[in-house]
C-alpha positions as CSV (number, residue, x, y, z in Angstrom):
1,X,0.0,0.0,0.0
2,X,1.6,3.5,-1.1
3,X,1.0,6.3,1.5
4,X,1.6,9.9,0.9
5,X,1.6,12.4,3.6
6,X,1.5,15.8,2.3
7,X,3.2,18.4,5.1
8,X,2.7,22.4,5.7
9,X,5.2,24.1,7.7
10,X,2.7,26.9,9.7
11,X,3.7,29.6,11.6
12,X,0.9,31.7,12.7
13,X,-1.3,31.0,9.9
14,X,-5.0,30.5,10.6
15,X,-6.0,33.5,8.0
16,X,-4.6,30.6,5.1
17,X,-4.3,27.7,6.5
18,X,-8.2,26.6,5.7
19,X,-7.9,27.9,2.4
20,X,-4.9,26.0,1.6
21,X,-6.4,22.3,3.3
22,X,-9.8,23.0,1.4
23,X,-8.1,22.3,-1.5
24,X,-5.3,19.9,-0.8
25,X,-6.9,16.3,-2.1
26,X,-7.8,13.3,-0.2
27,X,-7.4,10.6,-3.0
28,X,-4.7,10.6,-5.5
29,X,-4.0,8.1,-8.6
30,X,-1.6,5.7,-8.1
31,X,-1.5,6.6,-4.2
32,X,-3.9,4.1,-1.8
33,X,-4.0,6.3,1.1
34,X,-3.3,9.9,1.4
35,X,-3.2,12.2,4.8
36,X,-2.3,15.4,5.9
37,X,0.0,16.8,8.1
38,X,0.8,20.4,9.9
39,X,4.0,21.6,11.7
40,X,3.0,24.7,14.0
41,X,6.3,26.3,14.4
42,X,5.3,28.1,18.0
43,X,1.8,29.6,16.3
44,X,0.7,32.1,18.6
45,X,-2.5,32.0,16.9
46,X,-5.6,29.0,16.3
47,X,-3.7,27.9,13.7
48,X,-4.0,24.5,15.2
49,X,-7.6,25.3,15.9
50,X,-8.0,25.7,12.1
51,X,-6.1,22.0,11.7
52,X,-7.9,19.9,13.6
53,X,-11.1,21.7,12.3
54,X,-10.0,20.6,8.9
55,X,-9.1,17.2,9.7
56,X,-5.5,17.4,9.5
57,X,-4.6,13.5,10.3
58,X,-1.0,14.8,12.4
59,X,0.4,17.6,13.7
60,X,3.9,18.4,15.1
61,X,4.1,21.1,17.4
62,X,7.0,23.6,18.8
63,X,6.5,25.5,21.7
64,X,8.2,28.3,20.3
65,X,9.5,29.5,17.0
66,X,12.1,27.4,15.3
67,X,12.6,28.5,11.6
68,X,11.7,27.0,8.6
69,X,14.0,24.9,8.1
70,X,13.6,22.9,11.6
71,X,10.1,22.4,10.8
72,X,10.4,21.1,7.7
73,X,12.9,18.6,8.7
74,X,10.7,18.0,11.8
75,X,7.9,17.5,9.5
76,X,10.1,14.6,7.4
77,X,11.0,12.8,10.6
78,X,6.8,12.7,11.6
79,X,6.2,11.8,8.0
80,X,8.7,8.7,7.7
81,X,7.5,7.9,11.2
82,X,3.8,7.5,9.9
83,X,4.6,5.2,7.3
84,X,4.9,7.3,4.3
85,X,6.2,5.7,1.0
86,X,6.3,9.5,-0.6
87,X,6.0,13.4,1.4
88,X,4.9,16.1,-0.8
89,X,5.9,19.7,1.0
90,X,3.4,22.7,0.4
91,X,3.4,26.0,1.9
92,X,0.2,27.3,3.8
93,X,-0.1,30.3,1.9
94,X,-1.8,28.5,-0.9
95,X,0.9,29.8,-3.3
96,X,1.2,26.5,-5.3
97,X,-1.9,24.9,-7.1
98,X,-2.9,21.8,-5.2
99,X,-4.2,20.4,-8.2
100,X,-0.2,20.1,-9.4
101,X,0.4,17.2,-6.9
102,X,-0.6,14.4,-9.2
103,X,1.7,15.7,-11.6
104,X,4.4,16.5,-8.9
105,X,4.6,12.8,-7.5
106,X,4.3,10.9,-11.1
107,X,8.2,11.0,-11.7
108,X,8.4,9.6,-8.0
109,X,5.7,6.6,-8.9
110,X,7.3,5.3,-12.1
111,X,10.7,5.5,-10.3
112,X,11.9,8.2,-12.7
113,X,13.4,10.6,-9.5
114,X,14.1,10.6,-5.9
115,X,13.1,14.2,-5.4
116,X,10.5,16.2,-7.7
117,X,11.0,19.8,-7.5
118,X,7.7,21.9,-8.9
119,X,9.0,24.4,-11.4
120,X,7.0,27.7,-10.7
121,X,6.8,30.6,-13.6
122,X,8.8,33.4,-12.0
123,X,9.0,35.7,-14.2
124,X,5.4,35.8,-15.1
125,X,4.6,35.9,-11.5
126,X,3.4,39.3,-10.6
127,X,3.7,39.8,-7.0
128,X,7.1,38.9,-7.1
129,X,9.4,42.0,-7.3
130,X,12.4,42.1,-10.1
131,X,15.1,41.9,-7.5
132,X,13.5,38.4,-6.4
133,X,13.2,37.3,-9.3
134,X,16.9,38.2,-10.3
135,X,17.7,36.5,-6.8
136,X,15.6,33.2,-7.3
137,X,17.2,32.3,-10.9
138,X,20.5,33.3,-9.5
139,X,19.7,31.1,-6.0
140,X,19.2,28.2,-8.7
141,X,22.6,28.6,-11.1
142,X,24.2,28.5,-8.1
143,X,22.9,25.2,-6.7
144,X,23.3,23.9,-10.4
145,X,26.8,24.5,-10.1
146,X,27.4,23.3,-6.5
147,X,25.2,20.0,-7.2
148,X,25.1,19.1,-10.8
149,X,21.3,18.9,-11.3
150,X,19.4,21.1,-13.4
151,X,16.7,22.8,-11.9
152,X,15.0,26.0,-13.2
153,X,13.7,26.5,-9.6
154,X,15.3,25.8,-6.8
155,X,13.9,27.9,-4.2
156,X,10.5,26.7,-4.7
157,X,9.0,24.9,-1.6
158,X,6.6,22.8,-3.7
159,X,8.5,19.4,-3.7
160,X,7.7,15.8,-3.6
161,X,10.5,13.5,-2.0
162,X,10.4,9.6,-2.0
163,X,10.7,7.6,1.6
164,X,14.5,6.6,0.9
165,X,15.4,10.6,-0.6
166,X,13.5,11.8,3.0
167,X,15.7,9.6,5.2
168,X,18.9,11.0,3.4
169,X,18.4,14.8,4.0
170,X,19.7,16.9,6.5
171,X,19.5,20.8,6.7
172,X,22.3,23.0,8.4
173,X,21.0,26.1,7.2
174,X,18.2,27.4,9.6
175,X,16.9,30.1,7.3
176,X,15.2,27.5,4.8
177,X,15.9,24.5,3.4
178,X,15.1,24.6,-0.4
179,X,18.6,25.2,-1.6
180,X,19.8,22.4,0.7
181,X,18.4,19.7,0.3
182,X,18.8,19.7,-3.6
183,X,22.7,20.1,-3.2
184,X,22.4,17.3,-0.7
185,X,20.3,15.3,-3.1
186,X,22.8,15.9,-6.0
187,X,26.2,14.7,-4.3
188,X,24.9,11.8,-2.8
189,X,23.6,10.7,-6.3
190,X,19.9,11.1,-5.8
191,X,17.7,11.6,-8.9
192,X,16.6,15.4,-9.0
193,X,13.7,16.8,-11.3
194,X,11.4,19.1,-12.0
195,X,8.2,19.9,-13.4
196,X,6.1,22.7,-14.7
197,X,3.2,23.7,-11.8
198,X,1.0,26.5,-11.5
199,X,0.8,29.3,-8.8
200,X,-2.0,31.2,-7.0
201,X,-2.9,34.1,-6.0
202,X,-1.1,35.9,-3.3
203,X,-2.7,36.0,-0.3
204,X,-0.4,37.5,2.1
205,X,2.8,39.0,2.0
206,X,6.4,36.3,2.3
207,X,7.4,35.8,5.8
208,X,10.6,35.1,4.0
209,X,10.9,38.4,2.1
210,X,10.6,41.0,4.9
211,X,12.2,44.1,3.1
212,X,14.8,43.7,-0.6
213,X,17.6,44.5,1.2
214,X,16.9,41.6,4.3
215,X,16.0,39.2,1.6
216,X,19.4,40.2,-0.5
217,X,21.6,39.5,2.6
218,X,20.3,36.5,3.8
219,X,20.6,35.4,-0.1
220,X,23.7,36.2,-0.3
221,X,24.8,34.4,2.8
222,X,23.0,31.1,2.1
223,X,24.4,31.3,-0.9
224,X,28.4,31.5,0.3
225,X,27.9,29.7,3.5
226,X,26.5,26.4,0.7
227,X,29.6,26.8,-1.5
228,X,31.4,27.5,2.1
229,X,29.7,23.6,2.8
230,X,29.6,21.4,-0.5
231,X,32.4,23.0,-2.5
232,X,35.5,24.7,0.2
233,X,38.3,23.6,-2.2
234,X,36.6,25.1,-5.2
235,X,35.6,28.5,-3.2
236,X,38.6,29.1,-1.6
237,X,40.6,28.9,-4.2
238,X,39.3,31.0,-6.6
239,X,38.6,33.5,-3.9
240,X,42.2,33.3,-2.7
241,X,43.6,33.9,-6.8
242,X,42.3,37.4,-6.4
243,X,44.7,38.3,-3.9
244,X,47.7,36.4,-4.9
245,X,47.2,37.6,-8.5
246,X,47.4,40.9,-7.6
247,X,50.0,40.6,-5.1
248,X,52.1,38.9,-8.1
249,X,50.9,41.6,-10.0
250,X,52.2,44.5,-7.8
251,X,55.7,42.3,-7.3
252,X,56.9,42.4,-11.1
253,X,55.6,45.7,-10.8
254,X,58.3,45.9,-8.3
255,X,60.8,44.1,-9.5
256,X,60.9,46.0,-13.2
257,X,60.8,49.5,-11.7
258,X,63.7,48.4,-9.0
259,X,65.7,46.7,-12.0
260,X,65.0,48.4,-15.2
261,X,64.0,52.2,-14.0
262,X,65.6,53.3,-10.4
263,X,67.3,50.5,-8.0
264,X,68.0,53.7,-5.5
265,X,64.4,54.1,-4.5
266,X,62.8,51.1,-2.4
267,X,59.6,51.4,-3.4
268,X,58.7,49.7,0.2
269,X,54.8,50.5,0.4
270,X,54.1,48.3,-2.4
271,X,56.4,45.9,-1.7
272,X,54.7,45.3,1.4
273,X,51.3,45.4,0.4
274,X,52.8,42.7,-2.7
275,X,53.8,40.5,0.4
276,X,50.7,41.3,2.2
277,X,48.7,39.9,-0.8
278,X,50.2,37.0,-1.3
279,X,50.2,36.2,1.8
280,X,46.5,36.7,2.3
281,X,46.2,33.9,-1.1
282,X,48.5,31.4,-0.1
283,X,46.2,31.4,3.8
284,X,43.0,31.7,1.5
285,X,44.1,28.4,-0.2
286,X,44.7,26.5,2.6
287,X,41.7,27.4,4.1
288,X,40.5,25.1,1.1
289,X,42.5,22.6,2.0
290,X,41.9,22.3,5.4
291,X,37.7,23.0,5.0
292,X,37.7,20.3,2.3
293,X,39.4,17.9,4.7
294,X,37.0,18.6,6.8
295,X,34.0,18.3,4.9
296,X,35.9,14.5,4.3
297,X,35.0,14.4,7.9
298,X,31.7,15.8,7.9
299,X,30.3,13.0,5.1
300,X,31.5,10.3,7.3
301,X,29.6,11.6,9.9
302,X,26.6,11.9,7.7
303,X,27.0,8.2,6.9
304,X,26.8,7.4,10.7
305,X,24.2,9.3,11.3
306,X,22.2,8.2,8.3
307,X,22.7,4.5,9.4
308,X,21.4,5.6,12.9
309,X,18.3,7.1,11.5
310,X,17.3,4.0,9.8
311,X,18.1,1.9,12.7
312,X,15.5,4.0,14.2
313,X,12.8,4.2,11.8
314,X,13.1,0.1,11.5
315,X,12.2,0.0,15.4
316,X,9.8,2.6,15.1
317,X,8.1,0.4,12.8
């Protein structure tokens, strides 16, 4: 018997939250069974009120706010604990068309993926501002880089994962985890697609997009800290050429005006700021060397905990 659980991460959301059940389905081809379930992230609302009014078959609660991120992989851990063979992940906004989730699992039922992503169309989306759309399309070459999948949309939250992809992720970043998981998914060898869905209507503003210039920052820094993560010997190195490219630079400077021009004066400040520079690259570099040793360490500990987790779930069931 297939089971899908379909998950909302809530934070204070009982304005949305019965909009977005009343249309989330109860039967599904190719699925036998299908439930809901809510993660109130420390609601200080009824927006558990407005689950159990709706039916919702679990909830996982926090007693105060822990981030998006948390929840989600709370909501995983509730999920594979209830039996499910596949978890679809919706927000509880109603932003993504609930009619979309038979389309969103199918590459999951023929055994075509491990993790669907639902492929939103940003730039016809008119709520969204230009700088969030720049960000989102850049948010997804970077992941495409860092993870060697190709999806159009990584930052969507619409996402369908099978049991076995579920049990393999694990979020660092406590801001969100849409970005994440796909990296995770692609260096561990996990199938990774997408597919065209539709939007609604916006019915209230993003709790992730509190003001351009908060949403640009925190962007940014997901960004580095993932490349930081997944790819240290690759980012450190390039970031440590700049330096020691143009400490190089300003040292034949050096040398050709002490050689060929006047060997009386010393030229010291830009000597020193040469040194300086090239000093600064060679530390950048091994940075890289030492943070990709480390992330050596960091998958092995991934494997030991991954082999705990399914220890667990097999007594759980």
């Amino acid at each position: 018997m297939t089971k899908l659980i379909i998950q909302i991460p809530c934070y204070n959301e009982e304005q949305t939250l019965g909009i977005t059940l009343s249309a989330l389905p109860r039967h599904v081809p190719g699925v036998d069974k299908v439930e809901w379930l809510v993660i109130d992230d420390g609601s200080r609302d009824r927006t558990v009120e407005v689950a159990k009014t709706y039916g919702v078959d679990h909830i996982v609660r926090f007693s105060t706010n822990q981030g998006l991120a948390r929840g989600f992989m709370a909501g995983l851990e509730a999920c594979l604990k209830a039996g499910a063979d596949i978890i679809v992940n919706t927000d509880a906004d109603n932003q993504y068309c609930a009619d979309d989730i038979p389309t969103l699992i199918q590459p999951i039922l023929r055994k075509q993926a491990d993790i669907v992503i639902g492929e939103r169309p940003i730039w016809d989306t008119q709520h969204f501002s230009f700088i969030k759309k720049l960000l989102q399309n850049l948010g997804s070459w970077m992941v495409q880089l860092a993870s060697n999948t190709k999806i159009p949309d990584a930052p969507s939250g619409f996402r369908a994962l099978s049991r076995e992809a579920a049990i393999q992720v694990n979020v660092f970043n406590n801001y969100t985890y849409t970005l994440e998981t796909i990296i995770q998914a692609g260096r561990r060898g996990m199938a990774v697609v997408s597919v065209p869905i539709r939007t609604n209507s916006q019915l209230r503003k993003s709790r992730l997009v509190r003001s351009i210039p908060s949403y640009v920052f925190r962007s940014a820094v997901t960004i580095l800290r993932i490349f930081m993560l997944y790819k240290p010997l690759r980012f450190f190195t390039w970031l440590g050429t700049v330096p020691l490219f143009l400490g190089g630079a300003l040292g034949l400077r050096w040398l050709l005006l002490f050689f060929l021009v006047d060997p009386t004066r010393s030229r010291a400040p830009s000597l020193i700021l040469a040194a300086v520079l090239i000093l600064i690259g060679f530390q950048l570099w091994m940075f890289g060397l030492i943070a990709d040793l480390l992330s050596a360490n960091r998958r092995l500990l991934e494997e030991t905990q991954l082999r705990l987790r399914r220890r667990d779930l097999d007594q759980h069931e």
